[in-house]
Structure formats: C-alpha cells, structure tokens
N, CA, C and O of each residue as an XYZ file, in Angstrom:
844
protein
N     -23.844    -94.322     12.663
C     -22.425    -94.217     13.030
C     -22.041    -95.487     13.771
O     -21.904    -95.621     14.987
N     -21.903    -96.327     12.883
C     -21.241    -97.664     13.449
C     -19.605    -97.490     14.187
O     -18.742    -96.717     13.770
N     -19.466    -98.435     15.386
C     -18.046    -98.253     16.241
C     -17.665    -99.370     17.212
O     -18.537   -100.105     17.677
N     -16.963    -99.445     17.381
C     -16.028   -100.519     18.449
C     -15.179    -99.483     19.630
O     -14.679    -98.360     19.703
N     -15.486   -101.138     20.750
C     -14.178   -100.078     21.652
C     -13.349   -100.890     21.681
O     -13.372   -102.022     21.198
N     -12.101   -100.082     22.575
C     -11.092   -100.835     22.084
C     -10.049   -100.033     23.414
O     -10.620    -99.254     24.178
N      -8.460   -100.317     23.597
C      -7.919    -99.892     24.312
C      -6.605    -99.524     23.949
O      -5.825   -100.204     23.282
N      -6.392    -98.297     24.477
C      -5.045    -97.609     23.604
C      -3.676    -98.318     24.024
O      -3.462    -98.418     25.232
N      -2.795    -98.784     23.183
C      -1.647    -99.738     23.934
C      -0.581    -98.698     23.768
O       0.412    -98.941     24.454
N      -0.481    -97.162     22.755
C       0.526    -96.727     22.680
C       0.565    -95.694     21.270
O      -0.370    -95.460     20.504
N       2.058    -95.141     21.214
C       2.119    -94.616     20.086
C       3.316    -95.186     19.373
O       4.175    -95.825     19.982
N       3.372    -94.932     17.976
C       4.280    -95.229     16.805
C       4.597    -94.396     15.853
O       3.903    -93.470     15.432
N       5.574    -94.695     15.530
C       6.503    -93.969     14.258
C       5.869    -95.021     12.872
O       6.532    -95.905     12.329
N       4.858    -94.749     12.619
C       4.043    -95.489     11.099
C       5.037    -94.792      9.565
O       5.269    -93.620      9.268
N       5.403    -95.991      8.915
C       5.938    -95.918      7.677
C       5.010    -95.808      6.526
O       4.548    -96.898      6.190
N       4.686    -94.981      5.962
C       3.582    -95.185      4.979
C       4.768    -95.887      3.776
O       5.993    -95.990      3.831
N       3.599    -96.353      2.543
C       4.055    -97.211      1.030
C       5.008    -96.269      0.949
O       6.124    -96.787      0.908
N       5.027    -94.728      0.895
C       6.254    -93.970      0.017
C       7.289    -93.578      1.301
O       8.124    -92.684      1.168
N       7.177    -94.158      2.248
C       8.425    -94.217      3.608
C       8.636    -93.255      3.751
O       9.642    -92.729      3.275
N       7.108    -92.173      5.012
C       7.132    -90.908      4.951
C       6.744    -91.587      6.100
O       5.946    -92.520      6.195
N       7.676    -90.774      7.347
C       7.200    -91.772      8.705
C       6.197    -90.409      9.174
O       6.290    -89.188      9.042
N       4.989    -91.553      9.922
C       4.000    -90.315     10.584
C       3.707    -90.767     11.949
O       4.141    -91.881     12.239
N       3.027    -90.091     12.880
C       3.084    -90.765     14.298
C       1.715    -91.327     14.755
O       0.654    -90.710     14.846
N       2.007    -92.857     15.069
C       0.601    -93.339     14.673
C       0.383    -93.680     16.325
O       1.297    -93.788     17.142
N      -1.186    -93.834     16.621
C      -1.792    -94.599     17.855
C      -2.059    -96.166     17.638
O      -3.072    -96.430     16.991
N      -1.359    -97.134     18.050
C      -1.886    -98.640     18.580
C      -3.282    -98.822     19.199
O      -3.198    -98.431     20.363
N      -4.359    -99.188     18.967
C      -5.497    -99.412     19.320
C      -5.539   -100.985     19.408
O      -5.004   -101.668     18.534
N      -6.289   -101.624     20.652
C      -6.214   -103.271     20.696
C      -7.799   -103.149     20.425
O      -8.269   -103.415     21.531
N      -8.871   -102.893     19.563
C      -9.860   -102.698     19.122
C     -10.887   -104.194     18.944
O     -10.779   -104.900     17.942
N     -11.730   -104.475     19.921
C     -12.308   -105.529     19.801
C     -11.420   -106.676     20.329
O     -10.315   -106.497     20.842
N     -12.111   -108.062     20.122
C     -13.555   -108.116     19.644
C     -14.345   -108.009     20.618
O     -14.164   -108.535     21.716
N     -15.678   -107.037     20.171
C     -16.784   -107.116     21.118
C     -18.000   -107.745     20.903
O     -18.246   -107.976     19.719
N     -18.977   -108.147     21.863
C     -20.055   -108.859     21.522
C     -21.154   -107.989     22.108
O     -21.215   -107.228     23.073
N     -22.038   -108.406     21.119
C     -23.422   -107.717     21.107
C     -24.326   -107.857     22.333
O     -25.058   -108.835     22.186
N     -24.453   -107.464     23.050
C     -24.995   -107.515     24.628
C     -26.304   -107.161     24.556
O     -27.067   -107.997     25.038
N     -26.757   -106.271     24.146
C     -28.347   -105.780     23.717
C     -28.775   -104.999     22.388
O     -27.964   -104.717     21.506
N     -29.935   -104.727     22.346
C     -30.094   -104.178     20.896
C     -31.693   -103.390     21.346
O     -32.778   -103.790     21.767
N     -31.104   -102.113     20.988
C     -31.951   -101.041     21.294
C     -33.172   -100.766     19.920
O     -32.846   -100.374     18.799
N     -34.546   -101.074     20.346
C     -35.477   -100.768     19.234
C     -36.135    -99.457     19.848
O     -36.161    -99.072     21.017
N     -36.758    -98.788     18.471
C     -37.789    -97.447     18.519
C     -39.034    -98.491     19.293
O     -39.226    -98.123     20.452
N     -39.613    -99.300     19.015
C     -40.769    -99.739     19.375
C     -40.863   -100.258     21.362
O     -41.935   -100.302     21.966
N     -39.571   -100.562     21.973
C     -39.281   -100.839     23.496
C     -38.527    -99.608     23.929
O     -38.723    -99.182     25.067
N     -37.459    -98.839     22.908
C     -37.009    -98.026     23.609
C     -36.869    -96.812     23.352
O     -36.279    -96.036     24.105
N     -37.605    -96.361     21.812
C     -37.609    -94.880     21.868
C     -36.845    -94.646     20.809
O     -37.162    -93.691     20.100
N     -35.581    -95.512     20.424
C     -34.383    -95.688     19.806
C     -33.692    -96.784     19.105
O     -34.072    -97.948     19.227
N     -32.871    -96.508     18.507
C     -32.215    -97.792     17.867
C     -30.952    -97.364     18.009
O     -30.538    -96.270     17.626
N     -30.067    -98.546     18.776
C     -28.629    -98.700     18.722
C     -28.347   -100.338     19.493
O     -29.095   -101.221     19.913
N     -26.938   -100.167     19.406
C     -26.552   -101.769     19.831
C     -25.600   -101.177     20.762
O     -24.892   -100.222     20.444
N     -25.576   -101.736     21.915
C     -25.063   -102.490     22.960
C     -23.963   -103.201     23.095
O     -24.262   -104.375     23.316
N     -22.532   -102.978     23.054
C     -21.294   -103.286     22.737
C     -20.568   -104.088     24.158
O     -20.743   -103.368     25.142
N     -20.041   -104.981     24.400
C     -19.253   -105.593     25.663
C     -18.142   -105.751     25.168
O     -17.930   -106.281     24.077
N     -16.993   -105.130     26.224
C     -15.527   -105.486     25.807
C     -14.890   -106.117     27.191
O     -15.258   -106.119     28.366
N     -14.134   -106.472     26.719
C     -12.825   -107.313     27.982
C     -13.764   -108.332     28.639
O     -14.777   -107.887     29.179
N     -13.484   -109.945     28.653
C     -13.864   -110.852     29.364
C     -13.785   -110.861     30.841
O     -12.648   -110.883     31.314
N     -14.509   -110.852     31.427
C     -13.714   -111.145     33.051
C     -14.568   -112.457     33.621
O     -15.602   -113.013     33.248
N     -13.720   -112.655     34.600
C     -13.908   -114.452     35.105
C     -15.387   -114.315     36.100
O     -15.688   -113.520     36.990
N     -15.901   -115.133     35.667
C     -17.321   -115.286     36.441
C     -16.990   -115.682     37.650
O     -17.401   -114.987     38.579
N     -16.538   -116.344     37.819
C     -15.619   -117.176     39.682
C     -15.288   -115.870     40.555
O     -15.785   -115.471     41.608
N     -14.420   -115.423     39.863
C     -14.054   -114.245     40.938
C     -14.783   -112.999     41.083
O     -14.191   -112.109     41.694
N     -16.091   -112.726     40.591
C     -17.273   -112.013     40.510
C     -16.548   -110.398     40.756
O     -16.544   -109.699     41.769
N     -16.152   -110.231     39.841
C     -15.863   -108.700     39.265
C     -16.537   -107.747     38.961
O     -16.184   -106.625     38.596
N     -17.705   -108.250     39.130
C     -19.019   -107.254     38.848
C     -20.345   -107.421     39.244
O     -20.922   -108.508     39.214
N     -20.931   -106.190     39.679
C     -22.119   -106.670     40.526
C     -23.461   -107.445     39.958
O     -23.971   -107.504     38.840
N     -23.760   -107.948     41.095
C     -24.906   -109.012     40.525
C     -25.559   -108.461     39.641
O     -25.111   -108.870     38.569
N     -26.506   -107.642     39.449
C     -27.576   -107.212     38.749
C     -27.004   -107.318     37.087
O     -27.618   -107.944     36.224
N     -25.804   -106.630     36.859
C     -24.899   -107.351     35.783
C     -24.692   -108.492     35.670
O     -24.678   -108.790     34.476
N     -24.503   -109.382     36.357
C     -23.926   -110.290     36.364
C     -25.482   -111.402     36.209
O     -25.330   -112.605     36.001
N     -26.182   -111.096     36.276
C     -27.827   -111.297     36.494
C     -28.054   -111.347     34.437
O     -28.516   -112.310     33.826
N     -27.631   -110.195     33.883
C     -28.170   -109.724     32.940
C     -27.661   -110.528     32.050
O     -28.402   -111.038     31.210
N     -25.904   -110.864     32.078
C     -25.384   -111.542     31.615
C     -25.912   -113.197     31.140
O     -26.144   -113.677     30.031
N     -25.958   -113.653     32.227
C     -26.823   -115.027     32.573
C     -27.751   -115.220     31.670
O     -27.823   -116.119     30.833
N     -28.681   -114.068     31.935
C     -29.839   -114.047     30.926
C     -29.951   -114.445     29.514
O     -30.667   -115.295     28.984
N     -28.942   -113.508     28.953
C     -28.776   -113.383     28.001
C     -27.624   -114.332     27.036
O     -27.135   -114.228     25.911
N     -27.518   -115.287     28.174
C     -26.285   -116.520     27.463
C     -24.872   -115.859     26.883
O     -24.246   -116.337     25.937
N     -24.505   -114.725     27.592
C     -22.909   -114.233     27.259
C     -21.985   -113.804     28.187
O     -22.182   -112.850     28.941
N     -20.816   -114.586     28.156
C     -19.768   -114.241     28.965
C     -19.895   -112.758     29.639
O     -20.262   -111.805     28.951
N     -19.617   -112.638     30.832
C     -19.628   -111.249     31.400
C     -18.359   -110.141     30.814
O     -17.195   -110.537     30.742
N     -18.710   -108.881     30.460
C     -17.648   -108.392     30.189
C     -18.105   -107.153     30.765
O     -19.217   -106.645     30.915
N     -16.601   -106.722     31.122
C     -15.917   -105.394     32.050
C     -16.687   -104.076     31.553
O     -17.643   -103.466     32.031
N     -16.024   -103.904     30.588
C     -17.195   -102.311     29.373
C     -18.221   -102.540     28.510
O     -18.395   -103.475     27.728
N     -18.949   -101.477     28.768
C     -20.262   -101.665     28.369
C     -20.475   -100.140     27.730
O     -20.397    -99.061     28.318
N     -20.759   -100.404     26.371
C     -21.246    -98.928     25.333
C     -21.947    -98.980     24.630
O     -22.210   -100.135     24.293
N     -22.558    -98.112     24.076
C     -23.929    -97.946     23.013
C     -23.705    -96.909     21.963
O     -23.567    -95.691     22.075
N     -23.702    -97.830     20.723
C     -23.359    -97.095     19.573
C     -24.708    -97.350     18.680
O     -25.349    -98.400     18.626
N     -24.944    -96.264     18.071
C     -26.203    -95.766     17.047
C     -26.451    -96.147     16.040
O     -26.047    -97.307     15.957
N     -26.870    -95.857     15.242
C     -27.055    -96.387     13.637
C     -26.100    -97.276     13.525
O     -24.966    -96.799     13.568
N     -26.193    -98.588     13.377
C     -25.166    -99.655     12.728
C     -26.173   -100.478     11.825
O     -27.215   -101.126     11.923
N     -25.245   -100.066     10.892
C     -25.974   -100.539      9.558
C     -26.081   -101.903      9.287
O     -26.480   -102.234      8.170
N     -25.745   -102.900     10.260
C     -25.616   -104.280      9.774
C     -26.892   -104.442     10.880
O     -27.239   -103.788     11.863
N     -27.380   -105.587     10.243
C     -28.843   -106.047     11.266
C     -27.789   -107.169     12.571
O     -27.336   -108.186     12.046
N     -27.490   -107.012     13.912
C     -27.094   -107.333     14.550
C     -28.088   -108.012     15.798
O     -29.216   -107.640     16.121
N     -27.330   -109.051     16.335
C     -28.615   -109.875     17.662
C     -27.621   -110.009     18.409
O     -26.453   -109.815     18.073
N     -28.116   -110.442     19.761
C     -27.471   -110.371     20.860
C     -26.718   -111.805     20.849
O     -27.251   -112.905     20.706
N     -25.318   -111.511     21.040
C     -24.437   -112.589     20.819
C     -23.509   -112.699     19.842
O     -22.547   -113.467     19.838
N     -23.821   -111.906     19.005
C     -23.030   -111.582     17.705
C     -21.548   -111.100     18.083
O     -21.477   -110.376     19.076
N     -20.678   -111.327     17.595
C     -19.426   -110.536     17.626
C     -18.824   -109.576     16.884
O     -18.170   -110.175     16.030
N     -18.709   -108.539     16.767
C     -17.709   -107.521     16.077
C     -16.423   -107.299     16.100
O     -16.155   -107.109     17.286
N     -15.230   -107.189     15.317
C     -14.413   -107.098     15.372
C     -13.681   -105.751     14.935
O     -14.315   -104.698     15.005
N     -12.439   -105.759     14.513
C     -11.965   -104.335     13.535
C     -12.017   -104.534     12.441
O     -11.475   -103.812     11.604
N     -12.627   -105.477     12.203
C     -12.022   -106.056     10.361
C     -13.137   -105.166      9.482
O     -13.097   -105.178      8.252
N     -14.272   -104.290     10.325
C     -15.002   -103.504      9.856
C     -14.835   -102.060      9.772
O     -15.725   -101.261      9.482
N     -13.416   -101.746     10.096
C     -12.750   -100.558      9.511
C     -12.071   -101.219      8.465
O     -12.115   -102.437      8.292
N     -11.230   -100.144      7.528
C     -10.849   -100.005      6.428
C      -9.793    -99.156      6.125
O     -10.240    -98.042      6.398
N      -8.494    -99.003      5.664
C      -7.780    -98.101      5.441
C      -7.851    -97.209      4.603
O      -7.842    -97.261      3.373
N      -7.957    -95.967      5.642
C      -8.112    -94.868      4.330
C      -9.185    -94.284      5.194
O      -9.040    -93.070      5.341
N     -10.267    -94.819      5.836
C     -11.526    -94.539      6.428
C     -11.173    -93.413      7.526
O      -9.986    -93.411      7.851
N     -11.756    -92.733      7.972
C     -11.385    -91.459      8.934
C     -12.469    -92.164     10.489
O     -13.670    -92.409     10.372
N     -11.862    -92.317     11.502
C     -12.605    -92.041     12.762
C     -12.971    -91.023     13.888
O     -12.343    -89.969     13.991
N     -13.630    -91.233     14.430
C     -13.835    -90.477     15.488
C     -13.461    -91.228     16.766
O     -13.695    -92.436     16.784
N     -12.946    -90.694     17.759
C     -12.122    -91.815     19.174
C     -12.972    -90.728     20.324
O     -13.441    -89.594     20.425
N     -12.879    -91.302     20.655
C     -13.528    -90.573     22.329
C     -12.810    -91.074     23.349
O     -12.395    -92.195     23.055
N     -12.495    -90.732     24.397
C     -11.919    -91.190     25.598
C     -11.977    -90.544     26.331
O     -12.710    -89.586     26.084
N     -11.091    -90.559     28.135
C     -11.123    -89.740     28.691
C      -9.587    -89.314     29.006
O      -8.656    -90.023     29.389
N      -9.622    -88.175     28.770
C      -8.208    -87.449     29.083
C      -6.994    -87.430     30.376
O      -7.390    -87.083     31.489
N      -5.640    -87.780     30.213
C      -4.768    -87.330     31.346
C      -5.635    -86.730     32.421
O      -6.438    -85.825     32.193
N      -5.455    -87.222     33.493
C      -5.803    -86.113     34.543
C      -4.649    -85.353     35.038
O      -3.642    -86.057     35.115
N      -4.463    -83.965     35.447
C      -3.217    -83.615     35.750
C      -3.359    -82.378     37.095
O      -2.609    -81.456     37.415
N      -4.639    -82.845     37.651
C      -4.924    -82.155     38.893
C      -5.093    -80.833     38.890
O      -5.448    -80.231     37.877
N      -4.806    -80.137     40.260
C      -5.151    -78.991     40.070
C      -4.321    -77.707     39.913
O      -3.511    -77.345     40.767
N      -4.557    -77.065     38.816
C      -3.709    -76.737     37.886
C      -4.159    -74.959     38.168
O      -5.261    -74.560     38.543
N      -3.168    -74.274     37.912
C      -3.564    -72.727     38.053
C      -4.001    -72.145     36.593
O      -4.186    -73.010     35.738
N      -4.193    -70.754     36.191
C      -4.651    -70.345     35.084
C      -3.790    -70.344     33.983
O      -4.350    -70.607     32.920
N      -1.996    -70.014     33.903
C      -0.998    -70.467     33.508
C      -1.303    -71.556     32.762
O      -1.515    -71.569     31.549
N      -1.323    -72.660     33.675
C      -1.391    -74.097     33.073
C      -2.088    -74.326     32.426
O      -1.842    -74.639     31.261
N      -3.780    -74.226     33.167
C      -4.923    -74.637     32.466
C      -5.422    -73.626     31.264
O      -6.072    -74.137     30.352
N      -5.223    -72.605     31.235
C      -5.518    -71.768     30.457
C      -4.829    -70.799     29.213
O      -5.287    -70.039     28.359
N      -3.554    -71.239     29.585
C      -2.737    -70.417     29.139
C      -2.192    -68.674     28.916
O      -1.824    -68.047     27.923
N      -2.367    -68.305     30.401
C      -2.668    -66.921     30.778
C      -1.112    -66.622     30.534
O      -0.257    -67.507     30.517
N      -0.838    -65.137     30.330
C       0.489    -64.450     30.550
C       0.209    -63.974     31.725
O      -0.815    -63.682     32.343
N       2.226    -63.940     32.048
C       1.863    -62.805     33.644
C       2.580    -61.610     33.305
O       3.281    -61.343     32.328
N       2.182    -60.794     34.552
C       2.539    -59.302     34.839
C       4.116    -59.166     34.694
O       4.920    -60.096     34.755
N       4.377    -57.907     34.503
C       5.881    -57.395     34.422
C       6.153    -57.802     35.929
O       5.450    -57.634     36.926
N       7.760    -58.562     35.732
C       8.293    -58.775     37.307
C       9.132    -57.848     37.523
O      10.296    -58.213     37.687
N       8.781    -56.145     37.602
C       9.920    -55.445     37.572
C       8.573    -54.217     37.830
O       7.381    -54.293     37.533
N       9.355    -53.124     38.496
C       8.414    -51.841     38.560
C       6.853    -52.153     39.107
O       5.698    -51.936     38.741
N       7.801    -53.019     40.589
C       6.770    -52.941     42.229
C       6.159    -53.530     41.989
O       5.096    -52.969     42.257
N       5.805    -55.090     41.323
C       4.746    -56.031     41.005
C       5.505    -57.097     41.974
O       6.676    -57.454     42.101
N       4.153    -57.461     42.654
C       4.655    -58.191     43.119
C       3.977    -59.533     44.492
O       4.186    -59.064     45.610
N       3.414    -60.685     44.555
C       2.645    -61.244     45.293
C       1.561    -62.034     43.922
O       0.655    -62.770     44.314
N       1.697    -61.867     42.723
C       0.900    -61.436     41.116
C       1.319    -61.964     40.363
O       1.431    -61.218     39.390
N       1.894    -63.507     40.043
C       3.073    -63.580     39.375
C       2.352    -64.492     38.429
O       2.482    -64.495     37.205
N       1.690    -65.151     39.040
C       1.004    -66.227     38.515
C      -0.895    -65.911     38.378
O      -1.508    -66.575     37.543
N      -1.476    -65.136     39.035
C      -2.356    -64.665     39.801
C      -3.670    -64.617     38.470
O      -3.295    -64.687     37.299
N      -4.530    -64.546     38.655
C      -5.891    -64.362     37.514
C      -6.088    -62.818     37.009
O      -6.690    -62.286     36.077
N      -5.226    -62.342     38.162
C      -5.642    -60.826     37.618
C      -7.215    -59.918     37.973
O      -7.330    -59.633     39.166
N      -7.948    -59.632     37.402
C      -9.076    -58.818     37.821
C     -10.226    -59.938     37.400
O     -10.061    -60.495     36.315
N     -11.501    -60.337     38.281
C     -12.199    -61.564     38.190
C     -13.409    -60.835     37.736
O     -14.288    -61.541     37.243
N     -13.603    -59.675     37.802
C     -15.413    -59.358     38.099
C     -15.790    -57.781     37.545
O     -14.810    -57.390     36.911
N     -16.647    -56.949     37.559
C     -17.156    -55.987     36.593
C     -16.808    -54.733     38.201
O     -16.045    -55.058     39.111
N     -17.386    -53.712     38.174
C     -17.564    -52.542     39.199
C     -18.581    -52.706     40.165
O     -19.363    -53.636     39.968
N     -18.807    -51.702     41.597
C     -20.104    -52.152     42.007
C     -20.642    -52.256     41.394
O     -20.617    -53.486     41.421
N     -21.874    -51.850     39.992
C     -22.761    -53.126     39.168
C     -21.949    -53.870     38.313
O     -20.931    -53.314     37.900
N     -22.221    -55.180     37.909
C     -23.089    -55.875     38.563
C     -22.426    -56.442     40.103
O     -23.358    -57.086     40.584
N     -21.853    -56.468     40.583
C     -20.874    -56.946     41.180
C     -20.653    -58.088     41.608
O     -20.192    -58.238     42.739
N     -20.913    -59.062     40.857
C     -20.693    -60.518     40.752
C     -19.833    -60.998     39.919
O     -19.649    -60.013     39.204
N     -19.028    -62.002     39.413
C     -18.238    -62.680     38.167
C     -19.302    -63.136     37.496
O     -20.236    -63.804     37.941
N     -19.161    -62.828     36.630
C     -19.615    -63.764     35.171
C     -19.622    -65.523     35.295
O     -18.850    -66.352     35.778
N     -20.746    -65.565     34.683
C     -20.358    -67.424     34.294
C     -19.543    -67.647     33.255
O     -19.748    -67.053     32.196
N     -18.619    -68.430     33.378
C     -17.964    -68.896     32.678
C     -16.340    -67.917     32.517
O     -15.718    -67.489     31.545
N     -16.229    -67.894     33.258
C     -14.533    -66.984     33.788
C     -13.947    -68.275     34.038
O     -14.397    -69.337     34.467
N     -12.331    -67.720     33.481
C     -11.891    -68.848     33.370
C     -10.931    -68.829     34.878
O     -10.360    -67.772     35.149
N     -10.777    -70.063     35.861
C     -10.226    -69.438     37.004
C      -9.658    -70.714     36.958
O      -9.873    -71.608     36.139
N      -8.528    -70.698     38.418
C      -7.626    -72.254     38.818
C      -8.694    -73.260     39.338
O      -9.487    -73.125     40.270
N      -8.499    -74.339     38.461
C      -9.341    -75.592     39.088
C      -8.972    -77.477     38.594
O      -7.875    -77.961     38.870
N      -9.735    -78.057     38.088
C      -9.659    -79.297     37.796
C      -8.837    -79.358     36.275
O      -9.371    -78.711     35.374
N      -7.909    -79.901     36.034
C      -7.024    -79.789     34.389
C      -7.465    -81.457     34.012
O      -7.039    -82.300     34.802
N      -7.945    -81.736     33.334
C      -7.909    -82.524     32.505
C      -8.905    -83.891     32.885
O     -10.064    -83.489     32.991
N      -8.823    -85.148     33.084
C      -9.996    -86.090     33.368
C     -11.475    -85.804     32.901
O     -12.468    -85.989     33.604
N     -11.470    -85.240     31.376
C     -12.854    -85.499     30.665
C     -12.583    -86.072     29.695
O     -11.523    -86.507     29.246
N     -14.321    -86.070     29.112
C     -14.404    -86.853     28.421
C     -14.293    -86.092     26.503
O     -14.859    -85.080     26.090
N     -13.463    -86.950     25.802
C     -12.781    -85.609     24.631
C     -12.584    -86.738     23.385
O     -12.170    -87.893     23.474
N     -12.947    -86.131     22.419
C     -13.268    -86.242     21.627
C     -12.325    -86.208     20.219
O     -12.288    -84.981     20.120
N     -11.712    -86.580     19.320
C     -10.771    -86.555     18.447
C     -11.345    -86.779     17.025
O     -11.433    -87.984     16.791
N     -11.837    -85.858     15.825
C     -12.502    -86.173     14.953
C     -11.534    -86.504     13.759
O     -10.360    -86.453     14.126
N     -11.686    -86.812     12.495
C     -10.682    -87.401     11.106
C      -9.432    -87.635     10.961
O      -8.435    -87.264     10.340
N     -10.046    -88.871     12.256
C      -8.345    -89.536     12.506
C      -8.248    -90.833     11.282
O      -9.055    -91.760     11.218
N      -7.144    -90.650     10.421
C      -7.048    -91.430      9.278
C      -6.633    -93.024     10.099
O      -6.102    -93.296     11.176
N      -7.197    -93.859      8.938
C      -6.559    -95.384      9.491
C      -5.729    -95.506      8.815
O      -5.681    -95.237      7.615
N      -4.682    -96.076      9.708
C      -3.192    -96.184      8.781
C      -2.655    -97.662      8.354
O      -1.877    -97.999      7.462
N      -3.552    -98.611      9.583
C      -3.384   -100.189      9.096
C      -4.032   -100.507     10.215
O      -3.963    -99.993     11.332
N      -4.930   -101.767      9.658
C      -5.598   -102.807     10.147
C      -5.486   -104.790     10.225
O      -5.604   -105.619      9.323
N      -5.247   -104.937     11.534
C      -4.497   -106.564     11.527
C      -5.473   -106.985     12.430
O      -5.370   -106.858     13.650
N      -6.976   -107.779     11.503
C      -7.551   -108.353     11.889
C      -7.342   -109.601     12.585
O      -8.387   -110.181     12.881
N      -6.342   -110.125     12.899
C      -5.759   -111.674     13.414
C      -5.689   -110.958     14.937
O      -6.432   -111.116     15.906
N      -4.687   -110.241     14.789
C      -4.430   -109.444     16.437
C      -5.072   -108.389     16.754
O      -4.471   -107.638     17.522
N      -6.402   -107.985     16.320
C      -7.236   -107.332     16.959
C      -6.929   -105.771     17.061
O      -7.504   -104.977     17.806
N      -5.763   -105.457     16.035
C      -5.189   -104.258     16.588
C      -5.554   -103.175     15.181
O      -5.959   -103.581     14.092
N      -5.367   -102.158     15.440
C      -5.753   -100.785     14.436
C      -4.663    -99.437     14.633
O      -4.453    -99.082     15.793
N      -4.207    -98.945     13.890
C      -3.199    -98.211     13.941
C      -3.638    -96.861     13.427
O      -3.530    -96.660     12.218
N      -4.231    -95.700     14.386
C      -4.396    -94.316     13.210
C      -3.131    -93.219     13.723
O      -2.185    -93.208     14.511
N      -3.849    -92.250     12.635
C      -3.235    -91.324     12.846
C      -3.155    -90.270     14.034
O      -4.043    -89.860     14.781
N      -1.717    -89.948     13.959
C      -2.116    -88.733     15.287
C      -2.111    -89.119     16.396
O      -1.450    -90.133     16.624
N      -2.679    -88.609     17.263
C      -2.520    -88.772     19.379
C      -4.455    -89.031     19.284
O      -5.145    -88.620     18.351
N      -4.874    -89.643     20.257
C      -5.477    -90.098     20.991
C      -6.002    -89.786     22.427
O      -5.249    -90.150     23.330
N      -7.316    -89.095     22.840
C      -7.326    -88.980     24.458
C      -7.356    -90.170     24.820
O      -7.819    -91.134     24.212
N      -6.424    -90.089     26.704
C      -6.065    -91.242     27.447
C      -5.021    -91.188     27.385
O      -4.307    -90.513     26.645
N      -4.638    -92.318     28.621
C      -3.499    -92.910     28.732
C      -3.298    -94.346     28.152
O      -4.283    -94.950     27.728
N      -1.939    -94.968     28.114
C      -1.685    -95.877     27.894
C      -2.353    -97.253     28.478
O      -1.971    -97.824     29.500
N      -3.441    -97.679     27.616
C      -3.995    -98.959     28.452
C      -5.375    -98.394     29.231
O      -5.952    -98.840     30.223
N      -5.687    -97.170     28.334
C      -7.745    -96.533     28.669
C      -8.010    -96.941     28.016
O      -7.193    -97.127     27.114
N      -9.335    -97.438     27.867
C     -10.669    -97.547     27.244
C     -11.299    -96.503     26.017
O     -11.842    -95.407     26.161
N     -11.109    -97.015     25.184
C     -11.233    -95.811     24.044
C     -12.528    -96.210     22.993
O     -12.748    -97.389     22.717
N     -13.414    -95.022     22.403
C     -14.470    -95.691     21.998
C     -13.944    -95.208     20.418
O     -13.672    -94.011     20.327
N     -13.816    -95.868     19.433
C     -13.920    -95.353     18.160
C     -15.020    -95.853     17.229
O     -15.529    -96.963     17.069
N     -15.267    -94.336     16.519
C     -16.877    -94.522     15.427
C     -16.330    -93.843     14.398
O     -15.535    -92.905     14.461
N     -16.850    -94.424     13.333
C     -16.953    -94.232     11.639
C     -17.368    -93.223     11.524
O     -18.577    -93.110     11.729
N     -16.715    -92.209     11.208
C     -17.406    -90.492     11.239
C     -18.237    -90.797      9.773
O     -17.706    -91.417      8.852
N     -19.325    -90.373      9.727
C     -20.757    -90.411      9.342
C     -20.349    -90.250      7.641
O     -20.443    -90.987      6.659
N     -19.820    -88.777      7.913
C     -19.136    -88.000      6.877
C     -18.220    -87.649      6.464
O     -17.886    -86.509      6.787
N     -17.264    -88.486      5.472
C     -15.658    -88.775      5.456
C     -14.969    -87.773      4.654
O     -14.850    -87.958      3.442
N     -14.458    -86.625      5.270
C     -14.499    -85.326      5.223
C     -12.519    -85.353      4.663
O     -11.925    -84.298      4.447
C-alpha cells in the first residue's frame, strides 16, 4: 500500500467531463523525500519512511536527536515524519516522491485527525433522544438516562456510551475517487470530505483493492 502525505487546503465544487458538479477535497500532496527505509533483515519489516514540509535548519524547529538524524543522512530537515508499507518501487534514502504517482480514477484511503469539538454530552456525541418534556419530567432533558444493570452486577458495562471527549482522533476515509491530479503544483483533488481541518496533515494510501 504505497502513499504520500500531504495537507488539506479545502473543499470544491469539481466539474466532471459531462458537467455534473461533485464536492471535491484540495490536497497540497507532496513532495516528500525518502528519510529511511525499513528492511525484514534490521527491522522485522519493510516500509519507507516519508518527510514532508521543509523547515529552516537556523531557526532549529526541531529537536536535536532529529535534527542529528537528518545530518546523517544528507537531507534537509522536515517537520512530518510517516511510514508507509509495501511500496512497490525499490526506493533509497533521498529519493523524492511526488503525486504524479496517483492516477485518476484510482480510489484512496486518507487518514487524518478529526475536528476537535470538546466536551460534548450524549445528544451530541451520540445521538441520543430525550424524554417527554411534559407529564412531570423534569431536571432529564438532556440526561443519559439509566447507566447500569440491578444490585447484580452492579457496576456499568464497558463500553456505555456516556458525555465525554467529541472528536480529535485519528479516522480514517476509505474509496475516495481521484478526481484530478496537477503534478506541477503538487496538488490532488478527490472526492467527498476528508478528516481535519483546513491546513492538517493528511496521510493518503492506494487502497490495496480498488473496490
């Protein structure tokens, strides 16, 4: 499952050839450079080692031990750092990748991390109904309702759904179509919404199996 990261700039109203408008995601996708390269024989595994966004060595944006590794390895320091699996091209450290290795028509997979939207009650996060507001209800409006079993067992269950943290993970978006690719400006256009906000860090991979 070969992939690039890349950073979400937005959404669009995409015109397809027969001028059927659909709502597309802006991706600024690459270019990244090959930072390490994971073998079965040192590490158990095989994948490559992806660096995105340049940042200035002068103003030391990142801690030494990075900044150590960098050196080493004769490549500009960069901000993100990811590890993607099976890539079918024989790749070395220093190499560059771009988007020009998607394709239209090709389906991805995007990963990111989601809106955060704090702390949210069961309503929100869950999508609970409430009680009749009529005939002595009342203090209950919003409320979880009954949490737990009788004296036995008399504990809650794992996994009850209650008020807590809404959103800030990490989520996943599978056979998102590519709708256009402009290898000059680095940019990729799919289908559909995207986790994140405007201007996150987004990882997209070549779903295995183009479904």
């Amino acid at each position: 499952m070969s992939g690039l990261l890349g950073k979400k700039l937005g959404m669009v109203n995409y015109f397809t050839e027969k001028g059927q408008s659909v709502a597309g995601t802006v991706i600024e996708a690459g270019p990244c450079v090959v930072t390490d390269v994971k073998t079965i024989e040192k590490h158990g595994y095989t994948a490559v080692q992806l660096g995105f966004i340049e940042v200035d060595e002068k103003k030391k944006k990142l801690k030494k031990p990075l900044m150590g590794m960098f050196e080493k390895i004769g490549v500009k320091p960069r901000r993100y750092l990811r590890e993607f699996r099976e890539f079918k091209e024989s790749l070395k450290v220093g190499d560059v990748v771009n988007v020009g290795m998607f394709r239209v028509g090709e389906k991805l997979k995007v990963t990111g991390i989601s809106k955060g939207r704090g702390f949210a009650g069961v309503v929100k996060r869950h999508g609970f109904g409430r009680p009749n507001q009529s005939h002595g209800t009342h203090e209950i409006f919003r409320g979880t309702g009954a949490v737990s079993a009788h004296t036995y067992p008399a504990r809650v269950f794992p996994g009850k759904r209650f008020p807590g943290r809404m959103g800030n993970e990490r989520v996943s978006v599978i056979n998102l179509d590519v709708l256009a690719v402009d290898v000059k400006k680095n940019l990729i256009v799919v289908k559909g919404a995207v986790p994140g906000a405007t201007g996150s860090i987004v990882e997209l991979r070549r779903m295995e199996k183009q479904q």
